[in-house]
DRENLUM-914853 format. One record per residue (C-alpha): x, z negated, y; residue number from 1. Coordinates in steps of 0.25 Angstrom, whole numbers, padded with zeros to 4 digits. Example, Ala and Ser with C-alpha at 12.3 -4.5 7.8 and 13.67 -1.06 7.14 Angstrom:
2
east;up;north;nr
0049;-0031;-0018;1
0055;-0029;-0004;2
//
This chain:
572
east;up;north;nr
-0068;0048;-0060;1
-0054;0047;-0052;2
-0044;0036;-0060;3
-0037;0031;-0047;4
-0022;0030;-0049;5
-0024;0016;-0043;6
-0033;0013;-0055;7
-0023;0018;-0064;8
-0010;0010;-0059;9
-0020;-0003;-0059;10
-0024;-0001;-0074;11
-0009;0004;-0078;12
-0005;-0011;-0070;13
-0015;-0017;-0078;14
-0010;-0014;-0091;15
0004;-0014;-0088;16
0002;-0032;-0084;17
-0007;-0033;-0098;18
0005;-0026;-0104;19
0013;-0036;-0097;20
0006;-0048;-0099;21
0007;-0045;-0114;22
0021;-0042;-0112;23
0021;-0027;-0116;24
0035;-0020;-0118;25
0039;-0019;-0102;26
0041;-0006;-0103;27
0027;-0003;-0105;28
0022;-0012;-0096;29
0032;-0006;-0084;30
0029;0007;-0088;31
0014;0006;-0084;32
0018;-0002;-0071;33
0025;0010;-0067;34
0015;0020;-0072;35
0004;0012;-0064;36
0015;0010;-0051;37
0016;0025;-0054;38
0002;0028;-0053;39
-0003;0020;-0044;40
0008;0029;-0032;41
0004;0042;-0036;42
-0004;0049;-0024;43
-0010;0059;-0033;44
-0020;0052;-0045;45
-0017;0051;-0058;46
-0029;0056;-0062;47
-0028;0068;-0054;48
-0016;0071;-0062;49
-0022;0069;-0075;50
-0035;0079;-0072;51
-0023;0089;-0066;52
-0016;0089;-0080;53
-0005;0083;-0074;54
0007;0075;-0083;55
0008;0061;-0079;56
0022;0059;-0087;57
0028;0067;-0075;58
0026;0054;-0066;59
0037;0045;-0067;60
0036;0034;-0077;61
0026;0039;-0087;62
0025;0044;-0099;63
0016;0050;-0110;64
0009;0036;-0113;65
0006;0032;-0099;66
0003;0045;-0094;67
-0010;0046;-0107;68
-0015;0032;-0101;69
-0012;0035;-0087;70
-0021;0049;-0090;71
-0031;0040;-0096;72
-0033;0031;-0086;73
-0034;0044;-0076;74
-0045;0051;-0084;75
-0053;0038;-0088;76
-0049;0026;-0079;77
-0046;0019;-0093;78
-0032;0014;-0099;79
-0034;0011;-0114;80
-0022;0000;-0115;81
-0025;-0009;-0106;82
-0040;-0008;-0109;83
-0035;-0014;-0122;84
-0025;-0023;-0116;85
-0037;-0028;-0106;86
-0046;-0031;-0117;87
-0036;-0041;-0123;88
-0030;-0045;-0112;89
-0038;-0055;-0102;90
-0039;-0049;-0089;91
-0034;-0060;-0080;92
-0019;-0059;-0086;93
-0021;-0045;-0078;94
-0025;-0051;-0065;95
-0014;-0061;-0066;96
-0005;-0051;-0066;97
-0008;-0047;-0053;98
-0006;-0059;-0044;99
0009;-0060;-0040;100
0019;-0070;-0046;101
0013;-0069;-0061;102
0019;-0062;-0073;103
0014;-0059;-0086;104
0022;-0070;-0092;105
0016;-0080;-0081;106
0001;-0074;-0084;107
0003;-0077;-0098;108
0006;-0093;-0097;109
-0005;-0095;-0086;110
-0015;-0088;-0095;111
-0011;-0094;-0107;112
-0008;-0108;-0101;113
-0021;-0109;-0091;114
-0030;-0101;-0097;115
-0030;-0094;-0082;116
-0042;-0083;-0084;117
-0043;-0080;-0070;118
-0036;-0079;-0057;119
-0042;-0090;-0051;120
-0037;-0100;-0062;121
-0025;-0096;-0059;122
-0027;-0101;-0045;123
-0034;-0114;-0051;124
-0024;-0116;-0060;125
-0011;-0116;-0048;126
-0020;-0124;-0040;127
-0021;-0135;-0050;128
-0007;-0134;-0052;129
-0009;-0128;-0068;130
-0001;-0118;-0066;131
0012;-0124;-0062;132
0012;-0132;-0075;133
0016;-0120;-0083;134
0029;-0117;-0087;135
0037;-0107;-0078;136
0025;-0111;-0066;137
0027;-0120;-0055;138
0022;-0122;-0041;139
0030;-0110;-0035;140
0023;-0102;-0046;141
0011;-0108;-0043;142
0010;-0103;-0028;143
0016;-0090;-0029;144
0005;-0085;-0041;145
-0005;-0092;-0031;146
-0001;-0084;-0019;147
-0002;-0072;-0029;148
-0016;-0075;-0032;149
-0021;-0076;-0018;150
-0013;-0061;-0014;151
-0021;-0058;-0026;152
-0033;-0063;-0022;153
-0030;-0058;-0007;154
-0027;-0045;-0009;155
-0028;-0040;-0025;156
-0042;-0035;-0022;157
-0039;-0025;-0013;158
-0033;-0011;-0016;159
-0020;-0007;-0011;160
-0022;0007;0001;161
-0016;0015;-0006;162
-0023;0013;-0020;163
-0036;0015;-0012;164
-0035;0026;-0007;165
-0037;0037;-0018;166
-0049;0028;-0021;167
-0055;0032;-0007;168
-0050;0046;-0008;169
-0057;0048;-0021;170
-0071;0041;-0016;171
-0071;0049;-0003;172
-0068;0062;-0009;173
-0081;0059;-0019;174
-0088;0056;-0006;175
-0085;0069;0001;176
-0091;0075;-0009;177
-0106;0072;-0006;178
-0110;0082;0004;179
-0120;0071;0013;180
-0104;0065;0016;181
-0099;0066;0030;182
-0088;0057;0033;183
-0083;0047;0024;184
-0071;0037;0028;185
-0067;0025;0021;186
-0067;0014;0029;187
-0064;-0003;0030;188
-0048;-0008;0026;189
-0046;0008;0020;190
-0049;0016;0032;191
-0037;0003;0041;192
-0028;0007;0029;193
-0028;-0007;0025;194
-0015;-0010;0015;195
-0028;-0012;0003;196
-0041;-0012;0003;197
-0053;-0019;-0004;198
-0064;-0012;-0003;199
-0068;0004;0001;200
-0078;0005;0013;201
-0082;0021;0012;202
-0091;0026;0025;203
-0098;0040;0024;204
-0106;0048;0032;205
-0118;0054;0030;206
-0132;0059;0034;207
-0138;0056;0017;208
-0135;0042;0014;209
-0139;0043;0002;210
-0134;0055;-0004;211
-0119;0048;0000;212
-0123;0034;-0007;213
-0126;0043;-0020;214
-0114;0051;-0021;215
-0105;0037;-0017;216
-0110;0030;-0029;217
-0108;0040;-0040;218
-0095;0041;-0038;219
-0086;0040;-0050;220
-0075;0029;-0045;221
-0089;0017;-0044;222
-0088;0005;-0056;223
-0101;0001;-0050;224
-0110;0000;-0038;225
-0112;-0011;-0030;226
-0124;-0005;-0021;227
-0130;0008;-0015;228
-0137;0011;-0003;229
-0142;0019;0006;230
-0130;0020;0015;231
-0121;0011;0007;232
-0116;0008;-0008;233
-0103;0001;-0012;234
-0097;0001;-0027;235
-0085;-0002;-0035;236
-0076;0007;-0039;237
-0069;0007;-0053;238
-0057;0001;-0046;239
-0064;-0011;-0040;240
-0064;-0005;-0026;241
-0078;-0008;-0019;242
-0082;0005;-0010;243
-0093;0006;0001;244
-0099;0016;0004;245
-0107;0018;0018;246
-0115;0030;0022;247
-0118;0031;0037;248
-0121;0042;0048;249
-0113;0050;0053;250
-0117;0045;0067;251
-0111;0030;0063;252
-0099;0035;0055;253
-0089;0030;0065;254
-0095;0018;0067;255
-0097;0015;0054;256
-0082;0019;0050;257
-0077;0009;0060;258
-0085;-0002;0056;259
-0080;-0001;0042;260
-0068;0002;0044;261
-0066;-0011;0050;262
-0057;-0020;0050;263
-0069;-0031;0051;264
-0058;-0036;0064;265
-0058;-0023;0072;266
-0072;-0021;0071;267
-0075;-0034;0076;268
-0066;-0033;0088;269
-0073;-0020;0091;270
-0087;-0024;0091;271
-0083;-0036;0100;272
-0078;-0025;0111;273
-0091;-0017;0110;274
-0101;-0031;0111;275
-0092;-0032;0125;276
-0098;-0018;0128;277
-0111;-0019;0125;278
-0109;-0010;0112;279
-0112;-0013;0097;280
-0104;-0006;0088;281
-0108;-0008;0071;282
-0107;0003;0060;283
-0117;0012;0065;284
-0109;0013;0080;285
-0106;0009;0093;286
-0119;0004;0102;287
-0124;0001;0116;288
-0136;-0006;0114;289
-0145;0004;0104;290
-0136;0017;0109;291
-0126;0022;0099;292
-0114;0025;0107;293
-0105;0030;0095;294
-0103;0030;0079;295
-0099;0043;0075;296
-0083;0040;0077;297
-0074;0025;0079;298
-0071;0033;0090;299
-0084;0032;0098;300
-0083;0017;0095;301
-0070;0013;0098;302
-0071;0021;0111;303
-0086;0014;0115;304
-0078;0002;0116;305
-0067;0007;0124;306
-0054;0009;0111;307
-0048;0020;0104;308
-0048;0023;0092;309
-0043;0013;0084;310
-0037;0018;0069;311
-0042;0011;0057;312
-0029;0005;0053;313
-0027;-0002;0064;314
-0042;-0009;0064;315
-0039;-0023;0061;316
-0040;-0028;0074;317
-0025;-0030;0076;318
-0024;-0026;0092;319
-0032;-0011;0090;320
-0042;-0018;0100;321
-0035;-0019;0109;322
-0024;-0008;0109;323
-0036;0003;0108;324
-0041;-0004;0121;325
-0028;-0002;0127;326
-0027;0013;0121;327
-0014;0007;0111;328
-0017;0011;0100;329
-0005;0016;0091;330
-0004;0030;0088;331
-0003;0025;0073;332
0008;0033;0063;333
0003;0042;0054;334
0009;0049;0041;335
0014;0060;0050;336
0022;0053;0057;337
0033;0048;0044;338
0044;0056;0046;339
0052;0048;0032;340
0050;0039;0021;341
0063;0029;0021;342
0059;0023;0007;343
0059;0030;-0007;344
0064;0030;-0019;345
0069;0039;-0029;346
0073;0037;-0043;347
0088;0032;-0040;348
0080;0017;-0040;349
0064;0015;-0043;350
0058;0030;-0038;351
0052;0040;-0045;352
0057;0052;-0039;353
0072;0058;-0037;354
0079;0059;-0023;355
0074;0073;-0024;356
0061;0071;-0027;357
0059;0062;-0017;358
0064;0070;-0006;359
0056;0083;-0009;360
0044;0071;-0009;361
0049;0067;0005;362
0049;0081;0009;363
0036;0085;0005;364
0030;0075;0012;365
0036;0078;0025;366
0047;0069;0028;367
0059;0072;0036;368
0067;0059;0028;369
0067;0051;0017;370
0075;0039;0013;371
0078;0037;0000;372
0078;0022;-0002;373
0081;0019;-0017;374
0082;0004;-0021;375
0098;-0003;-0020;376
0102;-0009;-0034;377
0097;-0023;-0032;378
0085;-0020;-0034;379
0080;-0024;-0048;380
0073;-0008;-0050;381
0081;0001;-0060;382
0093;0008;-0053;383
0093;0002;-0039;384
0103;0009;-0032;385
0118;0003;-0031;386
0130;0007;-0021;387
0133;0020;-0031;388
0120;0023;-0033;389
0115;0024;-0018;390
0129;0031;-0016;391
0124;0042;-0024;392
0111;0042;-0019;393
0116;0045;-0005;394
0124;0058;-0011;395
0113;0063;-0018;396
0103;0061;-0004;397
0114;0068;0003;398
0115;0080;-0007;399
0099;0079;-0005;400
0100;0080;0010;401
0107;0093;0010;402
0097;0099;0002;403
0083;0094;0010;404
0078;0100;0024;405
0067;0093;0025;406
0069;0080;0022;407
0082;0070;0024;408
0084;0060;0015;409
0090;0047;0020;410
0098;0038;0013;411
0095;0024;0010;412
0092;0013;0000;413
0080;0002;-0004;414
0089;-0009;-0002;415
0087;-0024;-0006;416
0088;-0034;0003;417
0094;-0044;-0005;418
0092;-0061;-0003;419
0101;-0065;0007;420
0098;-0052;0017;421
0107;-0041;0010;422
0106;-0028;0007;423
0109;-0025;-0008;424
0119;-0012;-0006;425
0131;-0013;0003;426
0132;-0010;0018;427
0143;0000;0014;428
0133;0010;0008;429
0120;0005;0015;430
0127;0012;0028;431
0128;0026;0019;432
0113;0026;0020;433
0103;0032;0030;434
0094;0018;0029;435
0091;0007;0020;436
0080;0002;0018;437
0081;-0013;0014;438
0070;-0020;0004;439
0067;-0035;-0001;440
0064;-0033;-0017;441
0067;-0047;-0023;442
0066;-0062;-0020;443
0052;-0059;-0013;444
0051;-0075;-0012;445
0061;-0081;-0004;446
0056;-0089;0008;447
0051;-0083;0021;448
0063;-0085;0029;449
0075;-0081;0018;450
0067;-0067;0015;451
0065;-0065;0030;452
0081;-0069;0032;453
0084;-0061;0021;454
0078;-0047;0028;455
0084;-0050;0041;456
0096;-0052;0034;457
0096;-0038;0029;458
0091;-0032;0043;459
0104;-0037;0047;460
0110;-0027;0041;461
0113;-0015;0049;462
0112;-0007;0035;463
0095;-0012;0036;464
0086;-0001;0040;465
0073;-0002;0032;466
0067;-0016;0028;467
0058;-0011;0016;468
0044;-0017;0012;469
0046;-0028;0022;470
0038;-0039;0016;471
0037;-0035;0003;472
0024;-0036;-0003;473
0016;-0028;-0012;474
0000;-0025;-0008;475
-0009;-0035;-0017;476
0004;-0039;-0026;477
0013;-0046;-0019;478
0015;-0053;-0007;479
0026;-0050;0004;480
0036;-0059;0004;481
0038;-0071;0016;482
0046;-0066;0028;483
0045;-0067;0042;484
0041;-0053;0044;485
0040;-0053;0059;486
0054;-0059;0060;487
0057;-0047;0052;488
0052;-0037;0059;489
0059;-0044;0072;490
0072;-0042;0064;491
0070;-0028;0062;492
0067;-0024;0074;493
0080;-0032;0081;494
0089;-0025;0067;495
0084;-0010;0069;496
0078;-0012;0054;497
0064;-0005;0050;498
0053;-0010;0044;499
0046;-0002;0031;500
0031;0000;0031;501
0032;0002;0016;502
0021;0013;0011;503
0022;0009;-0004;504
0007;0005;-0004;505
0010;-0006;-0012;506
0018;-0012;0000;507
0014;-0005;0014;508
0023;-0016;0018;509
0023;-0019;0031;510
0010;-0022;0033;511
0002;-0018;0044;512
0003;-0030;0051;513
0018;-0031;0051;514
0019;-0016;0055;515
0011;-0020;0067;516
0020;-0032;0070;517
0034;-0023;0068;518
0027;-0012;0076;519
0024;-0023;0088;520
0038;-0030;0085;521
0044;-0017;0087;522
0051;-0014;0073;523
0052;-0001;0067;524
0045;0001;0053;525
0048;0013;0042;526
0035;0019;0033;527
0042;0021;0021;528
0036;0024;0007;529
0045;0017;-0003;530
0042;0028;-0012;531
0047;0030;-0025;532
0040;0042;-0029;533
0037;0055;-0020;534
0022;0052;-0021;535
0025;0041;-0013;536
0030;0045;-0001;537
0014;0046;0002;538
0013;0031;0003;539
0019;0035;0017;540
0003;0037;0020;541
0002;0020;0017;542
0012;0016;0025;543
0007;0025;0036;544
-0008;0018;0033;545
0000;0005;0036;546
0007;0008;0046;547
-0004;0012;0055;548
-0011;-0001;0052;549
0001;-0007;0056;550
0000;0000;0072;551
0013;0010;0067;552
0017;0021;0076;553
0025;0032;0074;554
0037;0026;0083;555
0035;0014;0075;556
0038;0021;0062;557
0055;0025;0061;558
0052;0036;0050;559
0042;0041;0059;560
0055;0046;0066;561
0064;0058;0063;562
0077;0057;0056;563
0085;0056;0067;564
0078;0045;0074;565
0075;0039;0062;566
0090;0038;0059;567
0093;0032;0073;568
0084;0023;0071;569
0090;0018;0057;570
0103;0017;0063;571
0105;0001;0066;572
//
């Protein structure tokens, strides 16, 4: 049985609000935040760790206590605390705890004042206007923990990419293992690289049916089974997660992958080219009256009715039609194609790692660059960089330089973009740097227009490179903030500033759709990781995901580019 680092972070998450709501030492409670943060980005799992003998204390943050419960929860999925804290602790405080805009203090008074006992009479309760009567509440309040319930609602069912992935690895490894299996993909919002996911559609191939169905259901990851078929059974996971599993021939495969890749829009669009041809095309293949014309491939189908081949990410029925008709498809980036990472950090502000860890990390994992982007002092995060601080960091990059020949490491800073549209570290030094990149971390509500103005503001200034996380929002836990993104992206484009795909998967922000619009508005875009650790200069591989769904070329990309160009290009 395989404890997912994901289901680790979410129970060390758990305990750490409990701890909070009953308003633990916050040293604790921060200490299992950053265990489960810490958790939750290895690409390795923990509970490989465990079985290789490994000592959890060498990662960064913790310590004997926290590794015992960490290896606990490896080995049996369990974590004794907050079992106990659970069992006198009602489980709505916990879900409260997630919708944006409440606090453990906040939680307390409306459990104890309204006797809330579910989400939805927190809902009732706003809409009959109860909850602004309380002390501290008021109509404001009201909206903003309201518009936290409906993200809730909207998107806290499905599971962030990135987290779901092992998950699939893990089920298709198992799968592969039964001899009767051919092919496996999984399909639907997965197979697009979709930003979450709800649900797993698995599709096998297969001449014994049976034998597959068999094998599926005993696998050691199922809470329970929902049904089991011939050629179909779905279950839950331990984690929640439904999967599907269909078993068709070998002869369909390709049909069948197609149709459940989806989306329901593109498949649509499709089927109404082939009715104007006289073809039929379902899950079993394309058809002209009762001859089979193809299945075994998309291929065969896309070219029976006259398109390439169209990738899975961009099957949303966003223009693909019509540029497969006309042979314009973009020849989508791919991780090959990164040349840099122009975000990371290292332990000078809130990384991990040292400037020398980071640039061996950066090394291995091919680049030719790497900026090291540590936060300005503004920031509220323990030991923000100011004027002497970055002034020796550049000293110490430049001593580096003379030692790498692989890698060049460029200088630069995470600068805050403060509230009136200025930078927080003079121009004077800014102009020392190779690049900055420029980042919104406070005041995430001001009103659409004065957080708009206030990046253009900062584009105005010739020291602006890199606007970082553009719209600021967290996948399933916070919102992006109002801005005009378009007249944004029209700024950048007229300033010579770049836009960041961030590849945190917490963020992958821009979105796809505002990839596509800077891509078809001309604007250049930067994948960067944000990493804070050398593991994380594999998130590279989700902002790639992104990007592609986002119709990204390589000329689209600037660290695509090598270092000459790329400075060229960062000259304004």
């Amino acid at each position: 049985m395989t404890i997912h680092n994901s289901e680790i972070a979410d129970k060390l998450n758990r305990l750490a609000n409990l701890l909070e709501i009953e308003g633990a030492n916050p040293f604790r409670i921060r200490a299992y935040r950053n265990a489960a943060r810490i958790i939750g980005n290895l690409s390795k799992d923990v509970s490989d760790l465990v079985a290789q003998g490994e000592n959890l204390c060498d990662l960064p943050g913790i310590g004997q206590d926290l590794s015992e419960k960490i290896t606990t929860l490896a080995q049996t999925g369990e974590l004794p605390l907050l079992t106990q804290i659970e069992a006198r602790t009602p489980a709505i405080l916990n879900d409260l705890m997630k919708i944006e805009g409440l606090g453990p203090k906040r939680i307390q008074v409306i459990y104890k004042k309204l006797g809330i006992k579910s989400i939805n009479d927190l809902r009732s309760a706003i809409g009959k206007g109860r909850l602004r009567r309380l002390h501290g509440f008021g109509e404001k309040t009201e909206q903003k923990i309201l518009q936290g319930i409906e993200h809730l609602t909207e998107y806290g069912q499905r599971i962030k990419l990135a987290e779901i992935i092992p998950v699939v690895e893990s089920l298709t490894r198992y799968l592969k293992n039964n001899q009767a299996v051919k092919e496996i993909e999984c399909a639907g919002s997965f197979r697009r690289r979709k930003e979450t996911v709800g649900d797993l559609d698995i599709l096998v191939s297969a001449k014994e049916n049976k034998t597959v169905i068999e094998h599926f259901v005993k696998y050691g990851e199922i809470a329970d089974i929902i049904s089991e078929g011939s050629t179909r059974a779905a279950v839950h996971l331990r984690s929640g997660i439904q999967v599907d599993l269909r078993v068709v021939s070998p002869g369909s495969f390709g049909a069948a992958l197609l149709y459940f890749t989806g989306s329901k829009e593109h498949n649509i669009a499709i089927r109404k080219i082939a009715v104007q041809k006289n073809l039929k095309i379902n899950e079993y293949g394309i058809f002209k009256g009762e001859k089979e014309l193809g299945g075994r491939t998309e291929e065969e189908i896309y070219k029976q009715i006259g398109l390439s081949y169209i990738e899975p990410e961009l099957r949303e029925d966003r223009g693909e039609i019509a540029a497969a008709r006309k042979k314009q498809l973009p020849k989508l980036i791919t991780l090959n194609d990164i040349r840099g990472d122009l975000h990371c950090h290292t332990t000078a502000t809130n990384g991990t790692a040292s400037l020398e860890a980071m640039a061996k990390a950066a090394e291995e994992f091919g680049h030719e660059y790497l900026a090291i982007t540590d936060h300005s002092e503004h920031l509220s995060v323990a030991h923000g960089l100011d004027k002497k601080g970055l002034l020796t960091q550049i000293k110490a990059i430049d001593k580096l330089n003379s030692k790498l020949k692989k890698l060049v490491i460029l200088k630069s800073i995470d600068v805050d973009i403060l509230e009136d549209g200025s930078l927080d570290m003079p121009d004077s030094i800014l102009k020392e740097l190779d690049l900055t990149v420029c980042s919104i971390h406070n005041l995430f509500n001001l009103p659409l227009k004065k957080q708009t103005e206030r990046i253009i503001r900062a584009m105005d200034n010739p020291c602006f490179n890199i606007l970082s996380h553009p719209t600021g929002r967290l996948i399933n836990k916070r919102q992006p903030y109002a801005i005009d993104i378009e007249r944004i992206i029209h700024a950048a484009k007229e300033r010579g500033c770049i836009l960041e795909l961030n590849a945190q998967p917490d963020r992958l922000d821009l979105n796809d759709i505002y990839c596509k619009l800077a891509k078809d508005i001309g604007a250049r875009l930067a994948i960067s990781t944000d990493a804070h650790s050398p593991s994380q200069f594999a998130y590279m591989q989700f902002g790639i995901y992104q990007a592609r769904r986002g119709w990204l070329e390589k000329a689209d990309v600037v660290n695509t580019r090598p270092l000459k160009e790329l400075m060229k290009i960062l000259k304004r």
